[in-house]
C-alpha positions as CSV (number, residue, x, y, z in Angstrom):
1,X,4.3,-6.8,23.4
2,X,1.0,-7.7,21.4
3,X,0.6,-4.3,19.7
4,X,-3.3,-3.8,18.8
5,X,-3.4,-3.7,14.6
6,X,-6.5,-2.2,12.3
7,X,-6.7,-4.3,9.3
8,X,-8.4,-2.6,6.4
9,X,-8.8,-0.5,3.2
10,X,-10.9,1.3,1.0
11,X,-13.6,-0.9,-0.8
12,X,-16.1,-0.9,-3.7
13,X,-18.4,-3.2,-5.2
14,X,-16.2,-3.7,-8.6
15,X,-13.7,-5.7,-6.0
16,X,-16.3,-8.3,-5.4
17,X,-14.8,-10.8,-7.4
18,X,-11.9,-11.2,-4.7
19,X,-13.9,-10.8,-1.6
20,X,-14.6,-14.4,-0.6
21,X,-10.7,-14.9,-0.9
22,X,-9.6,-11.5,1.2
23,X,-12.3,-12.1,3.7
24,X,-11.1,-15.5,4.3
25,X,-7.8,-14.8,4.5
26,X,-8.4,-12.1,6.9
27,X,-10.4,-14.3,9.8
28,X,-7.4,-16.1,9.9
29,X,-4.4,-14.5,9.9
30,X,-2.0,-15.7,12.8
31,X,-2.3,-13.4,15.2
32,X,-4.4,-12.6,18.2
33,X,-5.3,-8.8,18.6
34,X,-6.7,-6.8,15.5
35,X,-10.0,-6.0,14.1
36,X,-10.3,-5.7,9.8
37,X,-12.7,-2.9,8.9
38,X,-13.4,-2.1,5.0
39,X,-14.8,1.4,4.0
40,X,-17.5,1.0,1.0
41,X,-17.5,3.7,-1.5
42,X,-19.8,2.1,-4.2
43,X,-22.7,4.5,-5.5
44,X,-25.1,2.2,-4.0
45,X,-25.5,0.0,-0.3
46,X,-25.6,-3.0,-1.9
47,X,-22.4,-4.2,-1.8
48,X,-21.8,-2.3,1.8
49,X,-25.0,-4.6,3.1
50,X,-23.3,-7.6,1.0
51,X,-20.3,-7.3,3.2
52,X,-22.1,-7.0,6.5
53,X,-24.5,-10.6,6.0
54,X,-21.3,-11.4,5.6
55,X,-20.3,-10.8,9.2
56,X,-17.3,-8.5,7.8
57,X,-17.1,-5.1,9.8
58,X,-17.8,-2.4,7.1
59,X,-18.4,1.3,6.9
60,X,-19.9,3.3,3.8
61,X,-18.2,6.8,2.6
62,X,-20.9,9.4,3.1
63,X,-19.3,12.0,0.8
64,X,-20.4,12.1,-2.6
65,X,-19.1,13.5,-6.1
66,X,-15.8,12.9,-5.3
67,X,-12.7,11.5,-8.4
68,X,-12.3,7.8,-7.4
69,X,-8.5,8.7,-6.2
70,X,-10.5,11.3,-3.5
71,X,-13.1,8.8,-2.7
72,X,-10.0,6.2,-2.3
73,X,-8.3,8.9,0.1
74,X,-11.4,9.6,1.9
75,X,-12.1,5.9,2.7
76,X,-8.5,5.8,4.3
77,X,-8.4,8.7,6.2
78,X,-11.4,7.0,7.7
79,X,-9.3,4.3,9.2
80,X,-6.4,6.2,9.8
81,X,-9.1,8.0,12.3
82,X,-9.4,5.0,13.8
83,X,-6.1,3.8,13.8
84,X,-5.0,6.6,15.6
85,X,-7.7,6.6,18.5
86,X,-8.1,3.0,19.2
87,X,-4.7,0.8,17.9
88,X,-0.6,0.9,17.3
89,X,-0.7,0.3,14.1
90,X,-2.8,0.6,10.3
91,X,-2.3,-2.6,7.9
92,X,-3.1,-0.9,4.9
93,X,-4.3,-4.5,2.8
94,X,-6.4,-3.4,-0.5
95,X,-8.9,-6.7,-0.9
96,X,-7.2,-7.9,-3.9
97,X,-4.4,-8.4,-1.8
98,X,-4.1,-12.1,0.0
99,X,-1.3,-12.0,2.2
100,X,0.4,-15.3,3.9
101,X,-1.1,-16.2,7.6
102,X,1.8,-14.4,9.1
103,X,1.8,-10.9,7.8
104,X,1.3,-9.2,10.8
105,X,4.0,-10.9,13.0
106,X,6.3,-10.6,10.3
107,X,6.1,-6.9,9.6
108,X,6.3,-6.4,13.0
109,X,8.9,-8.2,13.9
110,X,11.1,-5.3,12.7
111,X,9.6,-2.9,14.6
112,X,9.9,-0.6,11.8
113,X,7.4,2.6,11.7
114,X,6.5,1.9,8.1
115,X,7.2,-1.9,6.3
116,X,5.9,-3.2,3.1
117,X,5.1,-7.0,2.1
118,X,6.0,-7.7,-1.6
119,X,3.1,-8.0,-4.0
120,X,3.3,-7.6,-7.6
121,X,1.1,-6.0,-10.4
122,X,1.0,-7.0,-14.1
123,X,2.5,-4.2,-16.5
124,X,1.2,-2.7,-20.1
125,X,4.0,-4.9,-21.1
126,X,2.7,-8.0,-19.6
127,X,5.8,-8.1,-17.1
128,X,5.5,-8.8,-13.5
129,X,7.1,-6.2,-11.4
130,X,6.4,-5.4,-7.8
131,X,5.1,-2.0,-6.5
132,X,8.2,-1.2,-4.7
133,X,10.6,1.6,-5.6
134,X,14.5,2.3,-5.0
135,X,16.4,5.3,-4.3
136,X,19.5,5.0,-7.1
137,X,22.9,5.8,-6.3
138,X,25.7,7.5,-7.8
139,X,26.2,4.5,-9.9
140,X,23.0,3.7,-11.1
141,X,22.3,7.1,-11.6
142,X,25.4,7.1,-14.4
143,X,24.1,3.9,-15.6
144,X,20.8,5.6,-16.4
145,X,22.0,8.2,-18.3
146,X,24.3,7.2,-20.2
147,X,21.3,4.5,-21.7
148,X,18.8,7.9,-21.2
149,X,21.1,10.7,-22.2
150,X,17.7,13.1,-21.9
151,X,17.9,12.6,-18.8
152,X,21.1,14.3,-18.2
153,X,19.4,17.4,-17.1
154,X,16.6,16.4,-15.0
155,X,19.4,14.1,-12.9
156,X,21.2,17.2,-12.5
157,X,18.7,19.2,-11.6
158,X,17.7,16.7,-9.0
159,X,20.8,16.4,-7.1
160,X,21.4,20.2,-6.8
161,X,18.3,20.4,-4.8
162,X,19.7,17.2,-2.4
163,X,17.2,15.2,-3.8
164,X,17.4,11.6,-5.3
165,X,15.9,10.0,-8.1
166,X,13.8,6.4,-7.6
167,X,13.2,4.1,-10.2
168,X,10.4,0.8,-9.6
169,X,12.4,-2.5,-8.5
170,X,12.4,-4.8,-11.3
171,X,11.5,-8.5,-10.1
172,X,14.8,-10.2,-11.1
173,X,16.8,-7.5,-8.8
174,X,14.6,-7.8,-5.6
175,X,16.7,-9.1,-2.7
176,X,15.5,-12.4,-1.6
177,X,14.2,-13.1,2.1
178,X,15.4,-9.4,3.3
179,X,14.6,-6.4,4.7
180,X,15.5,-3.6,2.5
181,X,15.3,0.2,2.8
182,X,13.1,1.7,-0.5
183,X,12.1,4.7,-2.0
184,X,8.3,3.8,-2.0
185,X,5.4,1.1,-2.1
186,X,2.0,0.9,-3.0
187,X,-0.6,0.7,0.4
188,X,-1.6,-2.9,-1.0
189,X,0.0,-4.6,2.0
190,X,1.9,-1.8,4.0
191,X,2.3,-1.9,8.0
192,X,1.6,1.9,8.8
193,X,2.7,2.9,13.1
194,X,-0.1,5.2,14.3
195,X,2.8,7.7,14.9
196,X,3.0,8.2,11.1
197,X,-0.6,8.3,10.9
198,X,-0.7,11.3,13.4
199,X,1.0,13.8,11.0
200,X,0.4,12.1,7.8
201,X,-3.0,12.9,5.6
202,X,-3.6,10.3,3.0
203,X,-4.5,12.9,0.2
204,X,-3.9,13.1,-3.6
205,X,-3.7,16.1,-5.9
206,X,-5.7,17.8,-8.4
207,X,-2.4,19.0,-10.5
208,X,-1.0,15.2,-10.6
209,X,-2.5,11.7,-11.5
210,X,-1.6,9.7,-8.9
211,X,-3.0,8.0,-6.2
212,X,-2.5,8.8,-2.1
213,X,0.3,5.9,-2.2
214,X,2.9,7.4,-3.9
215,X,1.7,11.0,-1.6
216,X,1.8,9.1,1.3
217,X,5.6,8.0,0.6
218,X,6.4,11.4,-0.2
219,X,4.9,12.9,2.9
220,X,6.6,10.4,5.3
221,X,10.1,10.9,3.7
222,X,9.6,14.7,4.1
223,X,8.8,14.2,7.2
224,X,11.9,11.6,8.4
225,X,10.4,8.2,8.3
226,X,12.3,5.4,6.6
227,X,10.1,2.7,4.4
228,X,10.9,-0.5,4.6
229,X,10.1,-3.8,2.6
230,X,10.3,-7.2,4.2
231,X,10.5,-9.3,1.0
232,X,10.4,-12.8,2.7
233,X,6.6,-11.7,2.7
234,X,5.2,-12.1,-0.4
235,X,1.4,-11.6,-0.9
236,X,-1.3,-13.0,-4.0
237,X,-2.4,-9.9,-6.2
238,X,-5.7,-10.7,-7.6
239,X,-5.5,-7.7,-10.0
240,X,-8.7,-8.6,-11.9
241,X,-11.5,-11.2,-12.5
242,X,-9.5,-13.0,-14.8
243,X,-7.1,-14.1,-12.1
244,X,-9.8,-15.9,-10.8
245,X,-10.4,-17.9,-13.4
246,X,-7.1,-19.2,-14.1
């Protein structure tokens, strides 16, 4: 089995700082059979034409005055388009990602329909804490509120309606070299099967500030998929410019 893989993500010319690095480590990840395409949604071609003298595949976002989460949205559904026509799978890896050489054997190695590398995002509070989320048991859940007693309804509320309540994974209690069953991840570095893609839209919403991530999650637990996180693979996060000038 050598599944055929789409490499890619949404793109604008405020990630330039990063390129050189992500298009680098994208010619030469260890594996044989996948094409990396970015969509371009800057206001101008000039980054779009920067990336093809570049010799990096690229397509530009024709819609205009869209919110930067639609524009983001837009830009993926155009490579979930061609995920589902022409490969297996989507590898969802935003350019300020740099993943390890062997990304895409190791995510699908588990021949999971949706696994997550580990990368990790720098907080208000200057912590590092990756963009992976749990589902809490019974508990953790009585741990939280008796430190959050206002939480007491909205916990209750929640598991009348079968639900359950996630809380982001803290770095010092991620499982080491494991695959692990979560609530959520960012699309940073996410291996996506194209029969997810098929009835999932990546979309965001007007009454909510978030981003298609944390819709896309949503969606694909309504609709039965398990996410997974393979945390032997941890990626660089080049969040800004000033991580590459330390």
């Amino acid at each position: 089995m050598n599944p055929k893989i789409l490499v890619g993500c949404p793109t604008h010319d405020g990630k330039a700082y990063c390129l050189k690095e992500y298009a680098e480590a994208v010619k030469n990840l260890d594996y044989d059979n996948y094409d990396a395409v970015l969509v371009d949604n800057s206001e101008t071609e000039k980054y779009y034409n920067k990336l093809k003298g570049l010799g990096i595949k690229a397509w530009r976002l024709s819609e205009k005055n869209l919110t930067a989460r639609d524009k983001i949205a837009a830009c993926r559904n155009l490579l979930r388009k061609m995920a589902i026509e022409e490969y297996d799978y989507f590898l969802s890896l935003e350019q300020d990602v740099i993943p390890p050489k062997n990304i895409i054997r190791k995510l699908l190695s588990h021949s999971k329909k949706i696994v997550s590398a580990v990368y990790y995002m720098i907080m208000d509070d200057s912590s590092e804490q990756p963009l992976l989320w749990k589902l809490l048991d019974e508990k953790e859940l009585k741990k939280l509120v008796e430190k959050n007693p206002h939480l007491k309804e909205q916990v209750e509320s929640i598991k009348q309606k079968n639900a359950q309540m996630t809380k982001r994974y803290e770095k010092d209690e991620l499982p080491k070299n494991q695959l692990i069953r979560i609530a959520a991840c960012g699309l940073g570095a996410v291996m996506i099967h194209k029969d997810v893609l098929k009835q999932i839209i990546f979309r965001t919403n007007e009454g909510r500030v978030a981003y298609d991530d944390m819709f896309f999650c949503q969606d694909a637990l309504s609709k039965g998929f398990e996410i997974f996180a393979d945390t032997s693979v941890v990626c660089r996060h080049l969040q800004d410019e000033s991580f590459m000038k330390k």
